[in-house]
C-alpha atoms as one frame of an Amber mdcrd trajectory, in Angstrom:
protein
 -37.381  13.542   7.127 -34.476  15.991   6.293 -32.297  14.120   3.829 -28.588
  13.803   4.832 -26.389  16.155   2.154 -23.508  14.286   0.678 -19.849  15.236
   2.747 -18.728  15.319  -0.855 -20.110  18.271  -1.626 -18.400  20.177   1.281
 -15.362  18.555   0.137 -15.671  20.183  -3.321 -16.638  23.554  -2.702 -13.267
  23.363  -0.162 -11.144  22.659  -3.002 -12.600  25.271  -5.292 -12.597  28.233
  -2.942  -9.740  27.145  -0.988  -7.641  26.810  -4.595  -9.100  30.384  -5.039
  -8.084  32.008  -1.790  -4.493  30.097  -2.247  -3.754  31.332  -5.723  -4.753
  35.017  -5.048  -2.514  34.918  -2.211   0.101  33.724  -4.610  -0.468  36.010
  -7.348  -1.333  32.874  -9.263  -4.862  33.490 -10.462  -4.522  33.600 -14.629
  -2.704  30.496 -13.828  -5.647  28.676 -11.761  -8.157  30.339 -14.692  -6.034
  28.265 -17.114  -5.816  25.667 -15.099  -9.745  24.909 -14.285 -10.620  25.074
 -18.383  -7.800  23.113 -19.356  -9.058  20.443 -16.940 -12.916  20.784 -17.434
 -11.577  20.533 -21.912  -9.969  17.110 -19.944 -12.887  15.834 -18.216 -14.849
  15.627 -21.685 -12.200  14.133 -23.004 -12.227  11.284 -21.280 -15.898  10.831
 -21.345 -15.528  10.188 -24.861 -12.758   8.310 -24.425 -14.702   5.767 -22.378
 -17.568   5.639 -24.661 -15.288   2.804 -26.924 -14.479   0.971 -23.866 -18.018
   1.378 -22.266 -19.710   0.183 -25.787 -17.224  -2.935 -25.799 -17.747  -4.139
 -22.031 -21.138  -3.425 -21.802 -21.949  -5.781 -25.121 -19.834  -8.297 -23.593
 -21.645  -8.295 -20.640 -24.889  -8.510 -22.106 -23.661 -11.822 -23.787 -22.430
 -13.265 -20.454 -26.043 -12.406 -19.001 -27.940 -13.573 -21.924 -25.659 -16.913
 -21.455 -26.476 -17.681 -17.602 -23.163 -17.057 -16.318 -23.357 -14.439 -14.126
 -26.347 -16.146 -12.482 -24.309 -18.852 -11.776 -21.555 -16.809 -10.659 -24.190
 -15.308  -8.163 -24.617 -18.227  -7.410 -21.381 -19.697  -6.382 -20.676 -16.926
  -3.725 -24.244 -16.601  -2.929 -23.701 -16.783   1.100 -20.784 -14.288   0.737
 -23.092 -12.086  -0.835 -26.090 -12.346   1.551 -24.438 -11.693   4.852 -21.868
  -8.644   2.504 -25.439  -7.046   0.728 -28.968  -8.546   2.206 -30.543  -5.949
   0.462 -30.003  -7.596  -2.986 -31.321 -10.653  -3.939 -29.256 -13.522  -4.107
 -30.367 -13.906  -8.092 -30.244 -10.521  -9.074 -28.022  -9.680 -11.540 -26.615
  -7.232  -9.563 -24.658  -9.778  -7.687 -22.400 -11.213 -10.244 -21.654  -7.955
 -11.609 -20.337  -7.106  -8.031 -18.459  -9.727  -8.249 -17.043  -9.174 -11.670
 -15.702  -5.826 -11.096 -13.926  -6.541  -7.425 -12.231  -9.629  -9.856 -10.906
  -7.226 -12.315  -9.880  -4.892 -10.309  -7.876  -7.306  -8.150  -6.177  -8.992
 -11.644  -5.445  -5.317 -12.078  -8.003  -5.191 -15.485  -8.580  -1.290 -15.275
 -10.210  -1.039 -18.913 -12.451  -3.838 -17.996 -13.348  -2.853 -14.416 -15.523
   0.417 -14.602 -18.101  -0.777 -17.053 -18.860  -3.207 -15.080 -18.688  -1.459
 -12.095 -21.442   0.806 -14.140 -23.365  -2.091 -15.058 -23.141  -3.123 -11.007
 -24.624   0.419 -10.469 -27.539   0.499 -12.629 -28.841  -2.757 -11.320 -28.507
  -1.466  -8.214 -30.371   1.536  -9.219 -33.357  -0.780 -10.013 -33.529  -1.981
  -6.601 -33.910   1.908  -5.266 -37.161   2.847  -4.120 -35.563   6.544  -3.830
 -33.828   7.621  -6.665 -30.690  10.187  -6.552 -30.211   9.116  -2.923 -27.558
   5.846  -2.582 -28.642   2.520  -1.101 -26.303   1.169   1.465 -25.981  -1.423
  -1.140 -24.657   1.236  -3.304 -22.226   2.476  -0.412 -20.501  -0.636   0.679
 -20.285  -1.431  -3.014 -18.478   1.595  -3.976 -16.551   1.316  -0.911 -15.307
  -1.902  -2.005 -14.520  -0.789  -5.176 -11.978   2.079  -4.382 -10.480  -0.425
  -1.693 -10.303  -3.947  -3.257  -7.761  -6.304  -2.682  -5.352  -6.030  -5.612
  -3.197  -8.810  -6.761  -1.601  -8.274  -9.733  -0.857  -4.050  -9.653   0.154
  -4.201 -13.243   0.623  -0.764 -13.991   3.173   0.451 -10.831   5.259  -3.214
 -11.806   5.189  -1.912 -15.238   6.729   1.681 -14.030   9.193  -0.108 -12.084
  10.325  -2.518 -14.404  10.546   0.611 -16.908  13.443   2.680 -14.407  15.447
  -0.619 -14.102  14.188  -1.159 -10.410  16.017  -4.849  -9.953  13.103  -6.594
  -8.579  10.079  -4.689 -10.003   7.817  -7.621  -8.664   8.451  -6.752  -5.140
   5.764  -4.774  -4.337   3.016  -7.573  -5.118   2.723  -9.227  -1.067   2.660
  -5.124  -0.002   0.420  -4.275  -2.215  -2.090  -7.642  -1.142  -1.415  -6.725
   2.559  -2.470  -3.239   2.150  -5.502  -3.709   0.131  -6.704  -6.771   2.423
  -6.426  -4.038   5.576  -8.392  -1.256   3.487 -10.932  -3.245   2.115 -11.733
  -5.230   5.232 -11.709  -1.519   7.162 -14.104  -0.481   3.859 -16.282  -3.081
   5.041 -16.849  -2.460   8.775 -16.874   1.234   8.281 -19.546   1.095   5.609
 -21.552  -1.710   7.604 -21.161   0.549  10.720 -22.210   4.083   9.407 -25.703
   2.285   7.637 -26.512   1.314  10.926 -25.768   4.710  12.170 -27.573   6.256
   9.168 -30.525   3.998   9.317 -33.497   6.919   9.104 -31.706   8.081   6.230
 -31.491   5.031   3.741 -34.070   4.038   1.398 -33.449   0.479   1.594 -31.279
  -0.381   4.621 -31.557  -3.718   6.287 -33.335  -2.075   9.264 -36.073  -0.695
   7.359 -36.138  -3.654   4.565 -38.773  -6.624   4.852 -37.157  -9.720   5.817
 -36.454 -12.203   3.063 -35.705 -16.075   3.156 -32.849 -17.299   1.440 -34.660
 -20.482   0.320 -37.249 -18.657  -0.661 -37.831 -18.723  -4.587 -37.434 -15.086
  -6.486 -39.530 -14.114  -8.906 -37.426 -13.685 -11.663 -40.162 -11.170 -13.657
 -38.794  -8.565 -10.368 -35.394  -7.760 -12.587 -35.141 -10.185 -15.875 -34.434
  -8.357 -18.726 -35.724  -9.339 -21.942 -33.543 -12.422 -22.805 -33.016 -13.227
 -26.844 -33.897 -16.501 -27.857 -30.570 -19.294 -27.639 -29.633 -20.687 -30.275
 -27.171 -23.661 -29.536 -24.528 -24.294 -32.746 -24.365 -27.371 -34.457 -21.813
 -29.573 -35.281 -19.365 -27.618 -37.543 -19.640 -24.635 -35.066 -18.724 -26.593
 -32.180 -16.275 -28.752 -33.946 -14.622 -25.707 -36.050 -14.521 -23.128 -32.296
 -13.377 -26.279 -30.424 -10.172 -27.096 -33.090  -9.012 -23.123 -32.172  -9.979
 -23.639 -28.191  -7.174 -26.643 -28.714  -4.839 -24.723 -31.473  -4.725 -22.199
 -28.689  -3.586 -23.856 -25.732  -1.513 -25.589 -28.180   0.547 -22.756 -29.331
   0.846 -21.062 -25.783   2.524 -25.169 -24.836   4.347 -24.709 -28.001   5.857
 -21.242 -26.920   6.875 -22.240 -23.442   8.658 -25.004 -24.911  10.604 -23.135
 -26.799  11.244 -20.263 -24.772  11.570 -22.289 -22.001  10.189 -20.816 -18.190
  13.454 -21.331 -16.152  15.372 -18.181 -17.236  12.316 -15.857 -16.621  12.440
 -13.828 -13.905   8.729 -13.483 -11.510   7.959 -10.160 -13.416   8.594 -11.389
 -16.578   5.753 -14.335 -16.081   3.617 -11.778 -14.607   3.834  -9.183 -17.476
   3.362 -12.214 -20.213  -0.285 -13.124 -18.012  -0.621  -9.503 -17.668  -0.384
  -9.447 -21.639  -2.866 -12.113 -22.380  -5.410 -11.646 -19.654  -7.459  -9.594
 -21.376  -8.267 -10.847 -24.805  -8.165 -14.064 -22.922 -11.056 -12.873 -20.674
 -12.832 -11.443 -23.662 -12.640 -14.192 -26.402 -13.885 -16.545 -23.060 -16.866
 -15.277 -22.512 -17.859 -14.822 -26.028 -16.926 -18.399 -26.541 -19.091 -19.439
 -23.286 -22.084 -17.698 -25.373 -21.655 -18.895 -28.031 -21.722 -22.352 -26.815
 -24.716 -21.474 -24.735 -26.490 -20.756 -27.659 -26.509 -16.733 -27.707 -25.865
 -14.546 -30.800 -23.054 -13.200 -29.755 -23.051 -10.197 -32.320 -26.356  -8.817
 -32.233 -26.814  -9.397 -28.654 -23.274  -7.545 -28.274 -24.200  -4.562 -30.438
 -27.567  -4.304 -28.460 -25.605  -4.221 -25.004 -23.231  -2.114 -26.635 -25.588
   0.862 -26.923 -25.794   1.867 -23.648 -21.820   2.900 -23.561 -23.027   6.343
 -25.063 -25.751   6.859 -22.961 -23.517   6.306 -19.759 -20.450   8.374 -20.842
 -22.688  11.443 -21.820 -24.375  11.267 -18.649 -21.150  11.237 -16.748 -19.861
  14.167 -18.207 -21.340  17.301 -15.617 -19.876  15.351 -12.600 -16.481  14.521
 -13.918 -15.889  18.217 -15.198 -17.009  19.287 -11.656 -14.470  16.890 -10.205
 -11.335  17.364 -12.761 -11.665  21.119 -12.272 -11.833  21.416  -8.168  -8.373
  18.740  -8.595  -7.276  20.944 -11.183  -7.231  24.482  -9.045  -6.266  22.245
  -6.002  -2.906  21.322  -7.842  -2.184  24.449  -9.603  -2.994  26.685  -6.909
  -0.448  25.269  -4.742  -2.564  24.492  -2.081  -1.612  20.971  -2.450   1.948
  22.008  -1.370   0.807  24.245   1.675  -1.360  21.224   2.508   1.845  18.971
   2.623   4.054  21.403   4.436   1.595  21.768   7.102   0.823  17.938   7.604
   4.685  17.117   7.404   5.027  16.962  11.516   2.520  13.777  11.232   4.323
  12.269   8.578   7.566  12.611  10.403   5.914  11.153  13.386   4.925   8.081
  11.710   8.142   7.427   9.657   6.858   8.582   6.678   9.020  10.346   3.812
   7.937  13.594   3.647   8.391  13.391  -0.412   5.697  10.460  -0.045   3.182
  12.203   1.601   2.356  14.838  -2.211   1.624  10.809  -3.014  -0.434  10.261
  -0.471  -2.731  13.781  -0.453  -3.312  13.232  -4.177  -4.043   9.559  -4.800
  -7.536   9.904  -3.811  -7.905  13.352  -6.117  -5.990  12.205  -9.041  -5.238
   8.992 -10.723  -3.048  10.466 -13.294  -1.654  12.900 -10.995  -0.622  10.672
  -8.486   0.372   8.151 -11.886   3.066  10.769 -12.351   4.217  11.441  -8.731
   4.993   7.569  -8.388   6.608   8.432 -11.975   9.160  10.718 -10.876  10.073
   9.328  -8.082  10.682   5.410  -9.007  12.737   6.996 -11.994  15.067   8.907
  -9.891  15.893   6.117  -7.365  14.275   2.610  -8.807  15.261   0.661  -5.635
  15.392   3.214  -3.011  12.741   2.354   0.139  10.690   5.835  -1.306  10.214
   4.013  -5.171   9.638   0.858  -2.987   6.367   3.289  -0.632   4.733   4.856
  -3.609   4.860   2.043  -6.078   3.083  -0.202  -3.141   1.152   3.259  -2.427
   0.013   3.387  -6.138  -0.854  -0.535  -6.001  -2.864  -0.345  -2.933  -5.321
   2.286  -3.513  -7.837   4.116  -6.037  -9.047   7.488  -7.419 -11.687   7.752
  -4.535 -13.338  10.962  -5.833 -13.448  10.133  -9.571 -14.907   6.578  -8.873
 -17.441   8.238  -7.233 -18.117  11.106  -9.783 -18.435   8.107 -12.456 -19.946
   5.736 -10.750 -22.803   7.512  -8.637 -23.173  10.138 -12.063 -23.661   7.632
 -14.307 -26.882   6.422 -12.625 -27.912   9.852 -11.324 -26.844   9.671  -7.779
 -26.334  13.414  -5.841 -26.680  11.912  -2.427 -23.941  10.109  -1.847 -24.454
   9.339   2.214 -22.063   7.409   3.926 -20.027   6.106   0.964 -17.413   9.107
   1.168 -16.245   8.373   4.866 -15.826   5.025   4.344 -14.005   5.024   1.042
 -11.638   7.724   2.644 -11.057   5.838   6.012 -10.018   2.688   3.577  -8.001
   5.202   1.712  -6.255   6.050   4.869  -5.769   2.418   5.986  -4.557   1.167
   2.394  -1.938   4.302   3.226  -0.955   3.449   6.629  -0.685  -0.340   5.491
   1.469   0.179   3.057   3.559   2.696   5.042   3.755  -0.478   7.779   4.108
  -3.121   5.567   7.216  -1.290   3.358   9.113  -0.746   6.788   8.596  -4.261
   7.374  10.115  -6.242   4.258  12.272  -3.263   2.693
């Protein structure tokens, strides 16, 4: 059977010729030239970029496998995960990795998010009978992803707190409102269009043998080789234990003497904010370590696949940053926004929002700097107050996927661009509702 092509490739070959027949009309062509090298020179860029970051997640994660805690994080939402993905088993290490990414995205852990959103992908990938074609596993998953509920949107606080807004905070309930609508809307829309494109999917519930829950897996199906645990003895635990204490001690120590009374909400949140991260990291190495795991070597063996990944990502986010690129340039972004303004007007939207709105999906660092502008020119004005929640509430749709679905090898995207942009649309709307409502 005919295999179903990808909307996204429609999508791209719009912006490319559409940025074409824009800028000629213009007289903006040497412009749009510059314009698409500059941003394919950018796309590489940041492939090598993320080959640090890549190298330091993907070693980390290999210790928290190696120590048993993401199968016991698979675990502990097991029935979520069996009525959200049958497809997987419950014990696959797919699971947990799922799990890990939709948690730092919603603690607003960017860094620590995509590599293991990649390492969620290439499990997944080892459950696909048809390679280069996604599973609806794959789908919902990345559908999730550019939706998921965010509570902590650190970086849109930070910009607020930056232009002196006098409650940079306020955007936090919004921003949870708005990502609870898109993601549950990700959900049903993904869940509805498998069903829809059952003949197409390699592994869709339809077409996939039945499987009991209580039924024992066979663990040989997707173990990886697991290094041989080591468990410390008594100086180890007693010497990592003494700074596990000294720690907690000198964060009790600090409160007491700063004191927690005077701080405004933003102010606690950007101290977490601060120590989430290493926090996060030095736990897990700790949990390994105390599990028995060499935490080095078994890091630096994880750790190798980060150049593999961001090499292999490289054609599909140069194909992505240049179509944006032209799009921007071109100025068919701006004809795009004049000729949609009547809808925004209908709704109540700001037309200066809507640039926000058209771009967020295209452009994380483009629509970064939108959000930019605007909260510096009027820090508490309802427009700061839209785009800040705006920023919060959704993702880079296109370059998730370009990452994501390259990094494993994945042309045929399905049904995973419709429902990522209908969430994009309701994390939009939601916020648009939801700012009107406690401005």
């Amino acid at each position: 059977m005919k295999k179903s092509e990808s909307p996204l490739n429609s999508i791209w070959l719009f912006l490319m010729v559409g940025s074409t027949v824009v800028a000629a009309m213009r007289g903006t062509l040497p412009e749009l030239t510059e314009a698409a090298f500059e941003s394919a020179a950018n796309a590489v860029t940041l492939a090598i970029g993320l080959i640090g970051a890549l190298a330091l997640w993907l070693g980390i994660l290999r210790v928290v496998e190696v120590a048993g805690l993401m199968e016991a994080i698979a675990r502990g939402i097991r029935p979520l995960m069996i009525r959200l993905f049958p497809d997987i088993p419950p014990d696959h290490p797919a699971m947990s990795a799922i799990i890990l990414n939709i948690s730092a995205n919603a603690l607003g852990l960017g860094n620590a998010a995509t590599p293991i959103g990649l390492k969620a992908m290439k499990e997944l990938n080892r459950l696909n009978p048809d390679p280069g074609t996604a599973t609806n596993a794959m789908c919902l998953f990345l559908a999730i992803n550019t939706s998921s509920v965010t509570i902590l949107p650190i970086g849109a606080i930070a910009v607020r707190a930056s232009a002196g807004a006098s409650n940079p905070g306020a955007i936090i309930i919004p921003s949870i409102v708005a990502t609870v609508a898109s993601t549950t809307v990700a959900i049903l829309a993904a869940k509805f269009l498998a069903h829809r494109n059952q003949d197409f999917a390699p592994n869709s519930p339809v077409n996939a043998p039945e499987s009991d829950a209580d039924t024992p897996l066979e663990p040989a199906e997707y173990a990886q080789p697991i290094e041989p645990l080591e468990p410390p003895g008594l100086v180890g635990r007693l010497f990592f234990g003494g700074l596990i204490v000294l720690f907690f001690g000198a964060i009790l120590y600090r409160l007491t003497i700063t004191g927690t009374a005077g701080l405004a909400t933003t102010q606690i949140i950007e101290a977490i904010s601060n120590g989430l991260l290493p926090l996060v990291i030095c736990s897990f190495l700790l949990i390994g370590y105390f599990r028995g795991v060499k935490v080095y070597e078994v890091l630096t063996e994880g750790a190798k696949e980060g150049f593999d990944i961001a090499v292999r990502i490289i054609p599909f986010l140069v194909a992505i940053f240049v179509a944006i690129g032209m799009f921007r340039t071109s100025g068919a972004l701006d004809v795009m926004t004049a000729i949609l303004s009547p809808i925004t007007n209908l709704i109540a939207m700001p037309p200066e929002a809507l640039p926000m709105a058209l771009i967020r999906p295209l452009s994380g660092s483009g629509a970064f700097g939108v959000m930019s502008e605007i909260v510096e020119n009027d820090p508490d004005g309802f427009l700061s107050y839209l785009v800040s929640t705006m920023q919060g509430s959704t993702e880079t749709t296109f370059y998730v996927m370009a990452v994501y679905f390259g990094s494993i090898g994945v042309s045929r995207t399905r049904h995973t661009l419709p429902a990522a942009l209908l969430a994009d649309v309701t994390g939009m709307l939601a916020s648009l509702v939801i700012c009107h409502l406690t401005f």
